[in-house]
N, C-alpha and C positions, 0 to 999 in steps of 0.2 A: 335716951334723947328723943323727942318728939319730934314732930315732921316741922313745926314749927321753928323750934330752936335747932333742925340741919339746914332751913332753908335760910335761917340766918346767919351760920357759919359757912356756907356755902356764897351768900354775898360779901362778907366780910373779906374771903379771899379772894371774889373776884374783884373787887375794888382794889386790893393787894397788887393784882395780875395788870401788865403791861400791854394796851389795847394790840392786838391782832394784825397783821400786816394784812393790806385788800391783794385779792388774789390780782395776778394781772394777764389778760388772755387777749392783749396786742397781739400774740405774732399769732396765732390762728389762724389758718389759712382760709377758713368760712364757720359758718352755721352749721354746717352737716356734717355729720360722719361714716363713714364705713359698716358696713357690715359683711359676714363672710357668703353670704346666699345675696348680698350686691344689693339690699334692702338700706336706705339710707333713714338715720334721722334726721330734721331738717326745724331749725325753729323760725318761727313766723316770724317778720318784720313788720313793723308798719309798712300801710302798703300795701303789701302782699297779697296777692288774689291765687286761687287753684290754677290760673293761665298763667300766668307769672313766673309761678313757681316749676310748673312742665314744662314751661320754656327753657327756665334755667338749668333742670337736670337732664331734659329731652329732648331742647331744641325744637320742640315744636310744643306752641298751648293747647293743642287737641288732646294732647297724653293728660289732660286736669282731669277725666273721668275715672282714667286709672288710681292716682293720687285720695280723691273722693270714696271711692271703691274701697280702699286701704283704711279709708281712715272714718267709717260712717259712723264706729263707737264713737268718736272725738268729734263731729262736725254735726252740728246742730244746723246751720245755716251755712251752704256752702257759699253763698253772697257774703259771706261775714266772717271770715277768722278774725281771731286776734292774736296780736303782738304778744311775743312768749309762748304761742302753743308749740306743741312739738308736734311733728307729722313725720308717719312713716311716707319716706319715698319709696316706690316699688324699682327694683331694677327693668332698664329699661328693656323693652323686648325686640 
């Protein structure tokens, strides 16, 4: 059987197949999660600025250099995230 005629029995039975239920991740308590060395993931919202977000996890915006720090592979423009990036949070100190 060639690649051609699996990829068409491969759609023959996903046409067959009953669409997927959407996941649902209402009860979620936030964006972020845990880690065991207290390092958080955190996804970007619209909005969201490096103060913002060290306020959120540190109560204070001065801790966004720490966050920055953490995350300089990911942050091209620390004036500029965007919605959907992931960030590591550092535990606070």
């Amino acid at each position: 059987m060639g690649h051609s005629d699996e990829r068409g029995e491969v759609r023959r039975q996903a046409a067959r197949m009953a669409p997927a239920t959407k996941a649902d991740f209402t009860d979620t308590a936030s964006h972020a999660s845990g880690a065991v060395d207290g390092t958080r993931i955190y996804e970007v919202a619209a909005g969201d600025d490096l103060q913002s977000i060290a306020r959120r996890f540190y109560g204070d915006a001065g801790g966004w250099r720490r966050i920055l720090d953490e995350n300089r592979d990911l942050i091209a423009d620390p004036g500029r995230l965007k919605a959907g990036q992931m960030l590591k949070i550092p535990a606070k100190a």
